[in-house]
C-alpha positions as CSV (number, residue, x, y, z in Angstrom):
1,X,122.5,84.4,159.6
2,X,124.3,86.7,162.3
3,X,125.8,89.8,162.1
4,X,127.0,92.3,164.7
5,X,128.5,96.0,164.9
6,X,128.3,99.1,166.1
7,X,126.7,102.3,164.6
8,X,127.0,106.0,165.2
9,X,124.1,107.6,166.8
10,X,123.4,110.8,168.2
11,X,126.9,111.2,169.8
12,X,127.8,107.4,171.1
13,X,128.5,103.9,169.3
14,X,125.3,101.8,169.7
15,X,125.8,97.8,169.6
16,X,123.6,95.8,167.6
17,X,123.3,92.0,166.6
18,X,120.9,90.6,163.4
19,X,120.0,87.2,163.7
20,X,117.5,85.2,161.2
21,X,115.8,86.6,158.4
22,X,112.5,87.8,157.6
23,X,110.4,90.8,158.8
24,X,112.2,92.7,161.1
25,X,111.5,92.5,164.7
26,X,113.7,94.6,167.4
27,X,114.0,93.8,170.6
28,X,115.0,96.1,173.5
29,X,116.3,94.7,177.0
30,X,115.7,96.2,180.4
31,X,117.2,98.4,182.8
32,X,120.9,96.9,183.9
33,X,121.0,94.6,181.2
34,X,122.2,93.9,177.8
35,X,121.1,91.8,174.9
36,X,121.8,88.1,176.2
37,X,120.7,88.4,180.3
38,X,117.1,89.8,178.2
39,X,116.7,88.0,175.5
40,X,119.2,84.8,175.3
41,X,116.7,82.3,175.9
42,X,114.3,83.2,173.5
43,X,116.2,84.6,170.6
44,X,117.0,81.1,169.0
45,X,113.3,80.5,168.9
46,X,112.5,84.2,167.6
47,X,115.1,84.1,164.7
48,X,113.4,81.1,163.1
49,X,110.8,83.4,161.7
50,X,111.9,87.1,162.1
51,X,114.8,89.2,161.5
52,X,116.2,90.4,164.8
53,X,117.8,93.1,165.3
54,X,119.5,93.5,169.2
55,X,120.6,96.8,170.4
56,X,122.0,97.7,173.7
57,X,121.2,101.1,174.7
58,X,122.5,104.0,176.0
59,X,125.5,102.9,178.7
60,X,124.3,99.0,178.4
61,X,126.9,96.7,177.8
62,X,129.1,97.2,174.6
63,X,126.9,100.4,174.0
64,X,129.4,103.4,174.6
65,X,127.8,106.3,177.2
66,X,127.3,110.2,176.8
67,X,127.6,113.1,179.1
68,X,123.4,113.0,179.7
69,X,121.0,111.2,181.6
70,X,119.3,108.2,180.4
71,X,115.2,109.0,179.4
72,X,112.8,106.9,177.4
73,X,112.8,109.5,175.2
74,X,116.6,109.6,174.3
75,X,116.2,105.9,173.9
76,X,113.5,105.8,171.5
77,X,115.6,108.7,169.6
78,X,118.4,106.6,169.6
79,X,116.7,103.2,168.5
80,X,115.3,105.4,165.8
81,X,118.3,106.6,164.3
82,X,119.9,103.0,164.5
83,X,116.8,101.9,162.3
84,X,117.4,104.5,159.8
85,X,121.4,103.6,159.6
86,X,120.5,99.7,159.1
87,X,118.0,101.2,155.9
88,X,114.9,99.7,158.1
89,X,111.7,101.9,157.6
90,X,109.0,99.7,159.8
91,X,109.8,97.4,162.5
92,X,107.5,95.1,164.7
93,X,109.3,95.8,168.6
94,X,109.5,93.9,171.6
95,X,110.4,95.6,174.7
96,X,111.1,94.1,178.2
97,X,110.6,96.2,181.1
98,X,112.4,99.7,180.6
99,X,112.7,98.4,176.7
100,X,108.8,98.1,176.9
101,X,108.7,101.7,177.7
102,X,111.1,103.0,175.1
103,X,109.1,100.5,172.6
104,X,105.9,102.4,173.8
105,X,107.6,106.0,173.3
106,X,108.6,105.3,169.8
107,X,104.4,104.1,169.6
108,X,103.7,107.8,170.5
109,X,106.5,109.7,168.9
110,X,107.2,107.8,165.9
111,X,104.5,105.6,165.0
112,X,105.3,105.8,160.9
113,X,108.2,103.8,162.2
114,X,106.4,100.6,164.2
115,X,103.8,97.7,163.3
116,X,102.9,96.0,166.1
117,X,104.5,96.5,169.6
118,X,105.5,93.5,172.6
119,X,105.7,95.6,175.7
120,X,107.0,93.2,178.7
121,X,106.2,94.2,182.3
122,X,105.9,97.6,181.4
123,X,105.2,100.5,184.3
124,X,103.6,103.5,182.7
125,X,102.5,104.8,185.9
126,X,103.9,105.8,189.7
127,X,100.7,104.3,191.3
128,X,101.5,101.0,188.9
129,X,103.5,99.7,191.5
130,X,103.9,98.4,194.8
131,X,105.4,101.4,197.6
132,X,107.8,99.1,198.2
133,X,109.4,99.3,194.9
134,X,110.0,103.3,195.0
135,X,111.3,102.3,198.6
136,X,113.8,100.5,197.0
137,X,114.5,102.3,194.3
138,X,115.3,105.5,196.6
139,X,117.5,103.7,198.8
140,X,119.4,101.0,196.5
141,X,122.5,100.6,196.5
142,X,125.0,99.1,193.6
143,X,125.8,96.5,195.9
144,X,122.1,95.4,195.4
145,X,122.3,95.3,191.5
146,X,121.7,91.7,190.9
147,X,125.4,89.8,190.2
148,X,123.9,87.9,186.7
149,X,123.6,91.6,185.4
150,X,127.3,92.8,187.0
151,X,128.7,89.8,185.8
152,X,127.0,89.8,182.1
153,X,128.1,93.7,181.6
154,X,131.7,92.9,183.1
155,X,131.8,90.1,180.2
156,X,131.2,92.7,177.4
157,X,132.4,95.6,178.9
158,X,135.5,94.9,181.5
159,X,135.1,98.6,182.7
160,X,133.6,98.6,186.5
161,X,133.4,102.5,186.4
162,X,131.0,102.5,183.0
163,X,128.9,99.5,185.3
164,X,128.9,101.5,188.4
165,X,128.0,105.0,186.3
166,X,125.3,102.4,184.0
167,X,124.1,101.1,187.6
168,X,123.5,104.9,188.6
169,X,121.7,106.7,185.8
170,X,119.4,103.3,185.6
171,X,118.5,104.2,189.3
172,X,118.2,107.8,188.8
173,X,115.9,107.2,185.8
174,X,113.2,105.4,187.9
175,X,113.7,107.4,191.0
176,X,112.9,110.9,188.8
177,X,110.3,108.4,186.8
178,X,107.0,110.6,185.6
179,X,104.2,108.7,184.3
180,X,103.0,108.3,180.7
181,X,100.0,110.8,180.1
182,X,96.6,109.1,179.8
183,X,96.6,111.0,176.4
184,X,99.9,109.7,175.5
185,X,99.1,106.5,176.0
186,X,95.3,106.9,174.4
187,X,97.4,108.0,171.0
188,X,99.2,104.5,170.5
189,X,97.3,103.4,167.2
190,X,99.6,100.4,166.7
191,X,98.5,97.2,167.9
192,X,100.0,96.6,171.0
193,X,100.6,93.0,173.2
194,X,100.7,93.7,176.6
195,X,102.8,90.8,178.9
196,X,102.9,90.6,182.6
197,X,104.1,88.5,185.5
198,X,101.8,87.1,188.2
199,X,104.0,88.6,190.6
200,X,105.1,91.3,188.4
201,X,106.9,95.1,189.6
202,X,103.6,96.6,188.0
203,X,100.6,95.2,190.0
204,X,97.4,92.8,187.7
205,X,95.4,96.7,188.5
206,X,97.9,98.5,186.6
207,X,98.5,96.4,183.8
208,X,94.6,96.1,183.1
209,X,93.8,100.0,183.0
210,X,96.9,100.5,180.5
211,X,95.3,97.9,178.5
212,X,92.0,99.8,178.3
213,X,93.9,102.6,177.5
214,X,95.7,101.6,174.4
215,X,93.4,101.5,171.2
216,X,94.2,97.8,170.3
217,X,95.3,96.4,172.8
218,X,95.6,92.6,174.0
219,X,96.6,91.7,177.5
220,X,98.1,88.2,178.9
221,X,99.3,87.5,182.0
222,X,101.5,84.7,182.9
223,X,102.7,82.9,186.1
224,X,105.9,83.9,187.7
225,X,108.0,87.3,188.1
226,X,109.8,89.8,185.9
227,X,110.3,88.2,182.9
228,X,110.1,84.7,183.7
229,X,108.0,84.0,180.8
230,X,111.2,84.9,178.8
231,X,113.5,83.6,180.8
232,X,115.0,86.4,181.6
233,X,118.2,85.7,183.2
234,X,117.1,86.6,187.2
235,X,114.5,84.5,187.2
236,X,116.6,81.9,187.0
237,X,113.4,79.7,185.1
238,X,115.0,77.2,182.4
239,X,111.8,75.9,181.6
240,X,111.2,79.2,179.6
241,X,109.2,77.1,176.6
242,X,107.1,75.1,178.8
243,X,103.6,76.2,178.8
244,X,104.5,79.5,181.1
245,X,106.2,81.0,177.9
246,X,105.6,84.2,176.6
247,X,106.7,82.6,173.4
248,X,103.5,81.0,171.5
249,X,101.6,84.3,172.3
250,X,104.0,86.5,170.8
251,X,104.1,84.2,167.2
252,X,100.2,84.0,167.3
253,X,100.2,88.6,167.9
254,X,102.9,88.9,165.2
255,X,101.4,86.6,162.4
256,X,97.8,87.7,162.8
């Protein structure tokens, strides 16, 4: 089964796909990115046993913009509100990277609303990563946006100046990026899987303390970068359900 639209939320049209059937299980892409450079790889797999339901967020891909900033916050809002139009009262989430975040917020502020939560490569604090990265993320440029996420919102969304504006409010997102609160973090009472690269944006130290952090809480780390245990389009890993997929871990958290 597969359906796709678009639903009205807090002031812009949000995109969404439904593959499979079963319990629901959302899933919520990264920063740059839409639906397929995320999830493609691994949503065949995932809709043999759950109901997905794909959103692209705020200025992603087919996902229309507004006149504000993007914040975890307004995310998980918006994520929130798209549940409650699709008549879906509890979800089980899996967020990558910035989508790990927003799936984390909704934890904290909406936790009637979420079973268990995936959080991918998640940064939760400033310290969590390398100097380099803020480096970066201060003095980035568009031109340094990685083509397979140019070229994947281009395909959706032929509009270079809603890419070019996306690009910016992702960059100014991170750059004014304040950490989660020890206590925020402390109040997740959902069971939480925690996934993380080798070579990861947050460093093994980070990922660890979060993980003592949260309630309960299960940590695994696998080999490679951001997101190559999904095969997550930059990694440019096609061997995504070999034995460095995130995959197997994820059925074993969800059906336990």
């Amino acid at each position: 089964m597969f359906t796709s639209g678009y639903s009205d939320i807090n002031g812009i049209k949000m995109y969404y796909e439904i593959y499979g059937q079963g319990k629901p299980l959302l899933l919520l892409h990264g920063g740059g990115s839409t639906i397929q450079t995320t999830f493609g790889r691994v949503i065949p797999a995932l809709a043999k046993k759950h109901q997905l339901i794909c959103t692209e967020l705020q200025a992603h891909g087919r996902t229309s913009d507004r006149n504000t900033p993007i914040s975890f916050n307004q995310d998980a809002k918006d994520v929130i509100g798209l549940l409650d139009n699709l008549n879906i009262q509890q979800a089980d989430i899996f967020g990558f990277s910035n989508g790990g975040m927003t799936a984390l917020k909704i934890a904290i502020q909406y936790p009637e609303r979420c079973n268990k939560i995936i959080a991918g490569s998640v940064l939760l604090k400033r310290n969590g990563a390398f100097t380099q990265f803020w480096e970066f993320m201060n003095n980035g440029t568009f031109d340094q946006m990685p083509q397979q996420y140019k070229d994947a919102f281009l395909e959706v969304n032929p509009d270079s100046t809603k890419l070019i504006a996306m690009y910016q409010k992702c960059a100014d997102r991170m750059i004014n990026f304040t950490d989660f609160t020890d206590e925020e973090i402390n109040s997740i009472k959902a069971p939480v899987l925690l996934i993380n690269g080798k070579q990861d944006v947050g460093t093994y130290e980070h990922i660890t303390a979060m993980a003592k952090l949260i309630t309960h809480c299960k940590l695994v780390v696998f080999p490679g970068g951001h997101g190559a245990y999904i095969g997550e389009i930059t990694t440019l890993n096609d061997n995504y359900d070999n034995e460095e997929s995130a995959l197997p871990a994820i059925e074993k958290f969800l059906s336990e």
